[in-house]
C-alpha positions, 0 to 999 in steps of 0.5 A: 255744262260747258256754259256753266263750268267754262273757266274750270278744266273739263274733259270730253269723258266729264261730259260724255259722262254726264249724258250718256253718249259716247265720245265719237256720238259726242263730237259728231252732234255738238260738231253738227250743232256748234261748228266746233269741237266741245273743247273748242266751244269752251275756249271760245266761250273764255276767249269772249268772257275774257275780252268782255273783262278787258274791254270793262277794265277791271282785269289786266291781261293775266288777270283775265286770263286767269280769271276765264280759266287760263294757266298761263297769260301767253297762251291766253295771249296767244290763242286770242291774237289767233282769234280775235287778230289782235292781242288782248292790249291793243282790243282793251284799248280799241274797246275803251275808244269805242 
């Protein structure tokens, strides 16, 4: 489900709901399974399609952002410095480079 509806909102109970286990049960098996919270598996998987947009060339920074799910290109911008270490730009421009 998070794979498929990654650029839509989704909520911890939206999944749970889905398969019938509870929230803590949720998060201790796709923590065991991933590494990661469900919301932060998501945000990885933007985070990866969004770059993948940008180092294509078809989207501006905002455009991708908006395009993976994002309201807002600074937390976009933000939350992929975090990651990937540096901003969306500067890894399009490495990405054309390559």
């Amino acid at each position: 489900m998070i794979k498929e509806k990654f650029r839509e909102p989704i909520s911890v109970a939206d999944i749970v709901g889905n398969i019938g286990l509870s929230e803590p049960s949720l998060h201790r098996h796709f923590k065991n399974m991933t590494g990661f919270s469900p919301i932060k598996y998501q945000k990885i998987l933007r985070l990866y399609e969004g770059r993948n947009i940008l180092r294509s060339g078809r989207k501006t920074v905002s455009g991708a952002a908006f395009e993976v799910g994002y309201a807002s290109s600074s937390q976009f911008t933000n939350d992929y410095r975090k990651f990937f270490g540096l901003s969306p730009r500067d890894d399009a421009r490495a990405g054309f480079a390559a």
